[in-house]
LOGURO-377576 format. One line per 3 residues: number of its first residue (from 0); their letters; for each residue y, x, z of C-alpha. Coordinates in steps of 0.02 Angstrom, whole numbers, plus 50000, padded with zeros to 5 digits. Example, Ala and Ser with C-alpha at 12.3 -4.5 7.8 and 13.67 -1.06 7.14 Angstrom:
2
0	AS	49775/50615/50390  49947/50684/50357 $
//
This chain:
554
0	XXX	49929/50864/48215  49998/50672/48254  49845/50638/48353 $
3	XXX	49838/50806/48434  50012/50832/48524  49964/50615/48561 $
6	XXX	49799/50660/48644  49894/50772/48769  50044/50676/48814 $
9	XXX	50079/50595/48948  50202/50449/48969  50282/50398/49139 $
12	XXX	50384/50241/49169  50419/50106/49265  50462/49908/49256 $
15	XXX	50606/49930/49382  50708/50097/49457  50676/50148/49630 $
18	XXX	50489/50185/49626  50473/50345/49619  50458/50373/49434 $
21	XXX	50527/50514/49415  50443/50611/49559  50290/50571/49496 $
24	XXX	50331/50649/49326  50394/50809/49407  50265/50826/49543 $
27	XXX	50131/50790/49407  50210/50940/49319  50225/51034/49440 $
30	XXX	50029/51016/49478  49965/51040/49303  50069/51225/49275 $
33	XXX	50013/51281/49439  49829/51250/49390  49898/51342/49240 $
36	XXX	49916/51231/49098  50084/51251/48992  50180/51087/49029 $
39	XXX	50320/51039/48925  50434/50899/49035  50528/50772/48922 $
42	XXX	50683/50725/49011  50724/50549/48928  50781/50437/49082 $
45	XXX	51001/50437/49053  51008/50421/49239  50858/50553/49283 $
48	XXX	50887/50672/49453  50756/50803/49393  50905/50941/49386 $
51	XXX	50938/50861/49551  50763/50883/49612  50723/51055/49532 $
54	XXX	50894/51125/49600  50935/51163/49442  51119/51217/49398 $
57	XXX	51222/51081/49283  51293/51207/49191  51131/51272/49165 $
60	XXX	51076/51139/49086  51213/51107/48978  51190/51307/48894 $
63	XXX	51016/51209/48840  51054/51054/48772  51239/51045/48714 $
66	XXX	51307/50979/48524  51298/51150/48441  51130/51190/48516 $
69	XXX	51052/51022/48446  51069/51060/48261  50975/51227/48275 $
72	XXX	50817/51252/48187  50692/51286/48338  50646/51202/48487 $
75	XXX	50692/51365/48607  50852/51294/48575  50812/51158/48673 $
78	XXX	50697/51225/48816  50744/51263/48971  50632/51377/49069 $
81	XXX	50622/51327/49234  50444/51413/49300  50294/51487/49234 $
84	XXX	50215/51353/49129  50344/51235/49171  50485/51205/49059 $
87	XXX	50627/51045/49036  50619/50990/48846  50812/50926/48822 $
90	XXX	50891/50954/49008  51036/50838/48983  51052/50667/49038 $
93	XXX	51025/50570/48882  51185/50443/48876  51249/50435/48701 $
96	XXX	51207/50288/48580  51087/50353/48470  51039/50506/48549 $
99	XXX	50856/50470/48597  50818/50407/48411  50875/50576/48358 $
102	XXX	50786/50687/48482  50625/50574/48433  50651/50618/48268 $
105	XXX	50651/50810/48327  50529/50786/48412  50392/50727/48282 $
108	XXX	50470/50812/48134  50565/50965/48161  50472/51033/48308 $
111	XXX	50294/50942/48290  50210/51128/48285  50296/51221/48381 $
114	XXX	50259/51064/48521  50088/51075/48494  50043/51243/48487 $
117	XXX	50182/51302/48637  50109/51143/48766  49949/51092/48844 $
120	XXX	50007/50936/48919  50195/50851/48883  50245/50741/49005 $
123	XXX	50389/50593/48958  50507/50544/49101  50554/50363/49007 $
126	XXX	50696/50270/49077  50651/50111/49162  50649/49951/49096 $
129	XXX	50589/49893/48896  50733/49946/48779  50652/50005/48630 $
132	XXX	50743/50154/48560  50744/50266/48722  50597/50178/48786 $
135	XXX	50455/50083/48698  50476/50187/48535  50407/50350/48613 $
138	XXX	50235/50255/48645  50174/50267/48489  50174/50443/48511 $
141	XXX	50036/50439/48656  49889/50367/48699  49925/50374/48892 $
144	XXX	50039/50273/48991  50072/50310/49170  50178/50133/49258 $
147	XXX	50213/50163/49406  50244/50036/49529  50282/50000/49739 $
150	XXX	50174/49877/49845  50315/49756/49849  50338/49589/49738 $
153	XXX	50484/49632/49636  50399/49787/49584  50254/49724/49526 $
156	XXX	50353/49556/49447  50439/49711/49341  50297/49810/49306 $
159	XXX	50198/49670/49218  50341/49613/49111  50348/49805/49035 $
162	XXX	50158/49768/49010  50185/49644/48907  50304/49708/48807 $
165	XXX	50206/49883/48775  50044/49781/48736  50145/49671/48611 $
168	XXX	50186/49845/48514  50028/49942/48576  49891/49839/48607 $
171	XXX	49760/49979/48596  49878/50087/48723  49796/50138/48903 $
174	XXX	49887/50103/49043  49858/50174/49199  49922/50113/49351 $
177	XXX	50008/50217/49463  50034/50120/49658  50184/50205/49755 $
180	XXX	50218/50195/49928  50023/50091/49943  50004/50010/50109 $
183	XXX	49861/49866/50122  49888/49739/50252  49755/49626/50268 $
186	XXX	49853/49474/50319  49981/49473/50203  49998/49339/50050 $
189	XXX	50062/49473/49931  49896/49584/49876  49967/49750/49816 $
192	XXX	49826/49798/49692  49837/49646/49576  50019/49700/49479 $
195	XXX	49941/49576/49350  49901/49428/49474  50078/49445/49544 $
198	XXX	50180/49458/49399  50080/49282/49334  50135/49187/49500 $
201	XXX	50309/49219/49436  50318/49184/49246  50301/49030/49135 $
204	XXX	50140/48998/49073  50186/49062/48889  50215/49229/48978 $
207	XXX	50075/49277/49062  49965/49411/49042  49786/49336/48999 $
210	XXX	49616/49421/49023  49603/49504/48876  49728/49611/48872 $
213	XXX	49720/49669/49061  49540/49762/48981  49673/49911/48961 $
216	XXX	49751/49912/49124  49680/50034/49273  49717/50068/49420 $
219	XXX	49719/50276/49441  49827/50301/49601  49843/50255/49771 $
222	XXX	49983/50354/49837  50028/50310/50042  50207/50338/50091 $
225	XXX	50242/50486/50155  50414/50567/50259  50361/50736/50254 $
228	XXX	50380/50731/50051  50586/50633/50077  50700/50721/49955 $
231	XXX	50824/50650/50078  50763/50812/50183  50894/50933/50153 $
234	XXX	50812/51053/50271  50645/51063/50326  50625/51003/50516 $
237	XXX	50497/51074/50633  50538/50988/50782  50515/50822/50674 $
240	XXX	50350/50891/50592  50262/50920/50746  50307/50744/50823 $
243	XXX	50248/50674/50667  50056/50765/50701  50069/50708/50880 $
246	XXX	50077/50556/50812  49977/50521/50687  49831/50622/50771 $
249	XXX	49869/50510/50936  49827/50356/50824  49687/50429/50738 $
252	XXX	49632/50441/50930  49651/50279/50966  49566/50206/50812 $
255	XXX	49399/50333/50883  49427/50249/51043  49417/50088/50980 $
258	XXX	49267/50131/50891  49172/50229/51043  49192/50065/51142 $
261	XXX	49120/49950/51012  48930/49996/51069  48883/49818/51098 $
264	XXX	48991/49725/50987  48849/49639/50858  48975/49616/50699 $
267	XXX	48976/49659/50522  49070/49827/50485  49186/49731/50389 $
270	XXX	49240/49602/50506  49279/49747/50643  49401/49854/50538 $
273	XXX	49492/49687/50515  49455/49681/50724  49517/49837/50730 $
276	XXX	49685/49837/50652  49731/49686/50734  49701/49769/50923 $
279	XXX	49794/49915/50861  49945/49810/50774  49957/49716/50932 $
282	XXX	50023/49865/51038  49933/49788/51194  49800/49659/51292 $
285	XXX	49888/49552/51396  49784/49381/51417  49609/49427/51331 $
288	XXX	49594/49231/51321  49755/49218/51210  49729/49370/51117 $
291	XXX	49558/49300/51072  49631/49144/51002  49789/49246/50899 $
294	XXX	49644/49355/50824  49557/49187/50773  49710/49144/50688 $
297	XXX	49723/49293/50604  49545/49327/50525  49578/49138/50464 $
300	XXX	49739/49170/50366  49664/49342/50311  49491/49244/50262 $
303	XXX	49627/49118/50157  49760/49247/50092  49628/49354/50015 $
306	XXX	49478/49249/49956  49507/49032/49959  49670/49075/49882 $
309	XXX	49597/49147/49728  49454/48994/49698  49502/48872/49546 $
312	XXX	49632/48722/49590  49521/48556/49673  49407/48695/49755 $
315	XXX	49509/48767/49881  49441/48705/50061  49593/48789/50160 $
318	XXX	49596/48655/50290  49403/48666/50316  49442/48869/50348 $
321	XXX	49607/48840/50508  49485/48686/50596  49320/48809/50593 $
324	XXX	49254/48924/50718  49261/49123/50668  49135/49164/50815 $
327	XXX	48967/49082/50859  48961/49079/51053  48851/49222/51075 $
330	XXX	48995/49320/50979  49129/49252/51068  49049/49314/51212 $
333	XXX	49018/49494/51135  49208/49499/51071  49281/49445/51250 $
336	XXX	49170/49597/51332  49243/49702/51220  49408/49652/51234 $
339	XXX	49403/49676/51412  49339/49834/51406  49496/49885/51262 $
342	XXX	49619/49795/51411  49560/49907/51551  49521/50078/51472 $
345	XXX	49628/50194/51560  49611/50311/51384  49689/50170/51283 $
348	XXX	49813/50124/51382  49888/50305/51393  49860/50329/51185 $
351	XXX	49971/50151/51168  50125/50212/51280  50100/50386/51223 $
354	XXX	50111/50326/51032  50267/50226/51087  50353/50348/51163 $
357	XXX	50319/50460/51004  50396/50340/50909  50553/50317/50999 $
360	XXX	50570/50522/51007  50527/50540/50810  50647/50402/50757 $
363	XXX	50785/50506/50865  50744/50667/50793  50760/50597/50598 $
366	XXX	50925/50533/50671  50996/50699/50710  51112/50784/50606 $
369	XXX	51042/50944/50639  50863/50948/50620  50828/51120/50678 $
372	XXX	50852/51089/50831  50764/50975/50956  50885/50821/50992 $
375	XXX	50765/50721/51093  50824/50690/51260  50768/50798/51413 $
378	XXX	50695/50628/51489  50591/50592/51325  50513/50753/51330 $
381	XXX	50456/50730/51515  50390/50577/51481  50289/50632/51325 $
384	XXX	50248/50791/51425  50170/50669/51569  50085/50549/51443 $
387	XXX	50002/50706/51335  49939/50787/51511  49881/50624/51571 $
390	XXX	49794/50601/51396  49720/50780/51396  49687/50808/51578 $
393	XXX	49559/50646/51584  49454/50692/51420  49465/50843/51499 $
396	XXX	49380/50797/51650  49263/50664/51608  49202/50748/51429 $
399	XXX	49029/50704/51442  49121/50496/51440  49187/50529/51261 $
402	XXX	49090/50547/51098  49108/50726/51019  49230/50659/50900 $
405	XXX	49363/50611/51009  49338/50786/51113  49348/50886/50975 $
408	XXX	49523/50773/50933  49565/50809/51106  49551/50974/51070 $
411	XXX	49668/51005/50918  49783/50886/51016  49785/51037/51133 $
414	XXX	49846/51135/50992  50004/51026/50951  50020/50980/51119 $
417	XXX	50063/51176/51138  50161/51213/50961  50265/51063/51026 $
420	XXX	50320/51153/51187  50352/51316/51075  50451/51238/50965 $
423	XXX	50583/51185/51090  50624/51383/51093  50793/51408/50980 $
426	XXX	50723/51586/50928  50548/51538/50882  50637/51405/50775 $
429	XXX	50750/51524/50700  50611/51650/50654  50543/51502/50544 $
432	XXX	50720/51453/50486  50767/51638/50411  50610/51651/50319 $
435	XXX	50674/51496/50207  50761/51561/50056  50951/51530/50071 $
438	XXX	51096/51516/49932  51292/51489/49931  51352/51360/49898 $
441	XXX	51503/51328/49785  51612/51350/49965  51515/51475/50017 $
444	XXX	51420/51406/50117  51223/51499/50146  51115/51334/50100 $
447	XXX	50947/51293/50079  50856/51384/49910  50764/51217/49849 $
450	XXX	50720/51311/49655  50664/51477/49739  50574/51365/49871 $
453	XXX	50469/51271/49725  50445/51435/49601  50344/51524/49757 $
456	XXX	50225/51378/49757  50206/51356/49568  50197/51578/49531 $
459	XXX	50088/51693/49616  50242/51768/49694  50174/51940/49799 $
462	XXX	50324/51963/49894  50331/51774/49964  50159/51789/50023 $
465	XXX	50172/51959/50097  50339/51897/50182  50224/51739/50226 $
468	XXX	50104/51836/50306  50208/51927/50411  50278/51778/50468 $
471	XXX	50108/51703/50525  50066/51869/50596  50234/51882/50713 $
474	XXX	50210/51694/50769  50008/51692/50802  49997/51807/50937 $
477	XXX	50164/51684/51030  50062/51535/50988  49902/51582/51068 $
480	XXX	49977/51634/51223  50048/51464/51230  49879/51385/51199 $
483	XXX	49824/51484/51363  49953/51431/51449  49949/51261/51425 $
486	XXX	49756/51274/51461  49783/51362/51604  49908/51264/51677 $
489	XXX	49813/51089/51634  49652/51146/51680  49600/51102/51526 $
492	XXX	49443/51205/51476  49325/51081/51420  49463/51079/51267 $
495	XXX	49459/51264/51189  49433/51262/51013  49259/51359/51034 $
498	XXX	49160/51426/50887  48943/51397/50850  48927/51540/50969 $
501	XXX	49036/51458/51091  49168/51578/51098  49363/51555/51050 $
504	XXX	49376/51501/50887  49516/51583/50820  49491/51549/50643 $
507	XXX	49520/51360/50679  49687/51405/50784  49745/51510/50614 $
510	XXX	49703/51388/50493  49794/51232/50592  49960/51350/50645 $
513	XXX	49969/51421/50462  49950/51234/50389  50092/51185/50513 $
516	XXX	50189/51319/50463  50178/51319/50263  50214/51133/50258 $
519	XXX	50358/51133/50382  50418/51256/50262  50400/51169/50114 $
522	XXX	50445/50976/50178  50605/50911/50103  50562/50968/49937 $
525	XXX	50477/50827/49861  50341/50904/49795  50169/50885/49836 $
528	XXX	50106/51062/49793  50190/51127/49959  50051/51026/50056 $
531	XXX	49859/51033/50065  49787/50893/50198  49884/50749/50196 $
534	XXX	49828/50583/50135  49967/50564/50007  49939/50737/49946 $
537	XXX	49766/50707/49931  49779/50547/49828  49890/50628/49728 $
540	XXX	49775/50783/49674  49636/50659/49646  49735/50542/49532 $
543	XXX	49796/50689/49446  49642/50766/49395  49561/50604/49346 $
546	XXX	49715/50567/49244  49674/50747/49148  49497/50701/49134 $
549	XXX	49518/50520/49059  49646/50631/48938  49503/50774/48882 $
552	XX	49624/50911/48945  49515/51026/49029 $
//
């Protein structure tokens, strides 16, 4: 029975606070019950914000887990129901000496059956750090560790002194690595995938992790930061969420640029991503002569950061690496073509100011104290107005210039380009505002439903999606006749989402408007089950069903 409730249970923690620990546990949760597997949520960390995150009443939670409560025989007693498939194993905050011994003891002796038999997967949210009794005494209860960790020094520094000190108790234990807030940067001395690497540059020799050991370590998640998931989001933002896909679509753009105008450019794929992310890092071409000798710079330290660094002591020809050459002269030559080409392409120069001016208007509008309505000044939008026509109108008219790719970009561009100027209507915003389930507050105030919000994603909740429905089906028909519009007025006909049989394609204008919608909706909340396309999302899911798999839950 031991090794059966062990099999399925999951253990989160972390070498440090701050990560996002305890996100990961719900939103992992959260995930599993909605595919419909009965998840029981141990709530062990005394300074844990899952009421917090749930919305969950404290007094609630205190009807669940109080003194009187604890010495009753069953472990309803102790459950607090949250959603289908979801429920909070001990609610309360767990603060008293002695109190996570006992529950442990509850756990695995009282209520070892009625675990097993009511659960399909138990997830612990441990408290950070290595004391043993709330901590490192649960893990011999699983056979799966989830550490979770950021891409930042101190992090990792933490994370690989817990790993030591589970693997001194558990040697056999797996432990899967769970990478936060990921962000690679080529250039950098700090590599964010090596937690063990980084934690032995900063410890004695007698405590450092050797070879052996690391056999158990894997890394099972790459999860990029993302705003749109910020608990600090009290209410979700659509003037802030469509500035965000003007954005990020406008540098997608300019990477396809980049890459269209490559043609001639005779380098490894390899070497040009590095190319690449330099040119787009650097905001702008001035002197193609001095940018040429900065890049040099730069694929040297990258070529030293991430491989002469790593070769035994006596064998490391650094020195060799700044004095050498990157480019052969035949290369050199390629590279300064191309580079001149990047400097004078009217395209790229109107994606770089555009993606500036998108960042100065999105760092206003997470500013404002009122996100539901658009705070970016009448100025800003004129210029981003001029920069998007400018952008659209020449694909537009030179389409046959531009690979299919970056047409068919300019084309859902179109799309936002037009949401954006229909969201800077107060009663379109509204209309997406009321839909949001609302509470009072304890001042009676009509606030923001964050529980209801998260139970319509995890349940099959007919009314929500019959009320979502009608929502899509009052704002469609306002949202195509902006599209038209903005076509119309733009001339911009070459860029109509058109269909195999070249005719409007109106199932592509649903599906983007009704993504746009449901995750405006649902941003703020902190949970990843309220999104479908976005990278973090997506490394999420895919982490999360490989951490089921390497666990035999099916």
């Amino acid at each position: 029975m031991l090794k059966r409730l062990s099999q399925k249970t999951i253990a989160i923690s972390s070498g440090k606070g701050g990560v996002g620990k305890t996100t990961t546990s719900i939103n992992l949760a959260l995930y599993y019950a909605k595919k419909d597997l009965r998840v029981g949520l141990i709530d062990l960390d005394p300074l844990s914000n899952i009421a917090t995150m749930l919305d969950i009443n404290e007094a609630e939670a205190i009807v669940y887990g109080d003194e009187t409560s604890r010495k009753k025989e069953t472990l309803h007693s102790h459950i607090l129901k949250v959603f289908r498939n979801f429920d909070i194993i001990f609610p309360l905050a767990k603060l008293k000496q002695g109190q996570s011994k006992e529950m442990l003891e509850s756990l695995y002796n009282r209520f070892i059956n009625d675990l097993n038999s009511s659960y399909d997967v138990i997830i612990y949210d441990l408290p950070a750090g290595i004391r043993y009794d709330d901590n490192l005494a649960f893990l011999r209860y699983t056979t799966n560790l989830v550490l979770v960790t950021n891409a930042e020094p101190a992090a990792h520094v933490s994370a690989g002194g817990y790993i030591k000190s589970v693997l001194e108790i558990e040697p056999k234990l797996q432990i899967h690595l769970w990478h936060n807030k990921y962000m690679y940067t080529p250039d950098s001395d700090f590599n964010p995938v090596d937690v063990v690497g980084n934690y032995n540059k900063n410890v004695s020799a007698e405590l450092k992790l050797g070879k052996i050991v690391t056999r158990n370590i894997n890394n099972i998640a790459f999860i990029p930061h993302d705003a749109a998931l910020d608990l600090l989001q009290t209410n979700p933002s659509a003037a802030i969420n469509i500035q965000r896909c003007l954005l990020d679509l406008a540098c997608f753009m300019q990477e396809q640029r980049i890459n269209d105008l490559k043609r001639e450019l005779h380098i490894s794929e390899k070497l040009f991503h590095l190319i690449r992310y330099f040119i787009i890092h650097s905001k702008k071409i001035s002197n193609v002569d001095k940018f040429m000798g900065e890049l040099g710079e730069y694929l040297k330290k990258v070529l030293i950061t991430n491989f002469i660094s790593h070769l035994p002591e006596g064998r490391n020809p650094a020195g060799n690496i700044k004095k050498m050459s990157i480019f052969n002269r035949s290369e050199q030559g390629e590279l300064k073509h191309f580079l001149l080409t990047i400097q004078n392409d009217k395209l790229m120069q109107t994606l770089t100011t555009l993606i500036e001016y998108l960042e100065r208007a999105l760092r206003a509008a997470e500013e404002s104290a009122n996100p539901f309505t658009f705070t970016t000044e009448i100025n800003m939008h004129r210029a981003l107005d001029k920069q998007i026509g400018l952008l659209l109108i020449s694909i537009n008219e030179a389409k046959a210039d531009f690979s299919d790719q970056l047409v068919n970009q300019a084309g859902v561009y179109t799309f936002y380009f037009s949401l954006y100027k229909l969201l800077q209507s107060k009663t379109v915003l509204k209309v997406i505002n009321d839909f949001i389930p609302k509470k009072k507050n304890k001042k009676g105030l009509r606030i923001r439903n964050r529980r209801e919000q998260i139970r319509n994603l995890v349940e099959k909740n007919e009314a929500y999606r019959s009320g979502y429905f009608t929502l899509i089906k009052t704002l469609y028909p306002v949202i195509i006749r902006q599209i038209s519009t903005v076509i119309s007025t733009l001339n911009l006909g070459n860029l109509m989402l058109r269909d195999k049989d070249n005719r409007i394609n109106k199932v592509a204008y649903l599906k983007l408007f009704s993504n746009f919608i449901h995750e405006t909706i649902n941003s703020g909340l902190s949970v990843i089950i309220g999104f479908h396309r976005r990278p973090a999302v997506t490394a999420f899911k895919k982490a999360a069903d490989l951490l089921l798999e390497k666990i035999n839950i099916n």
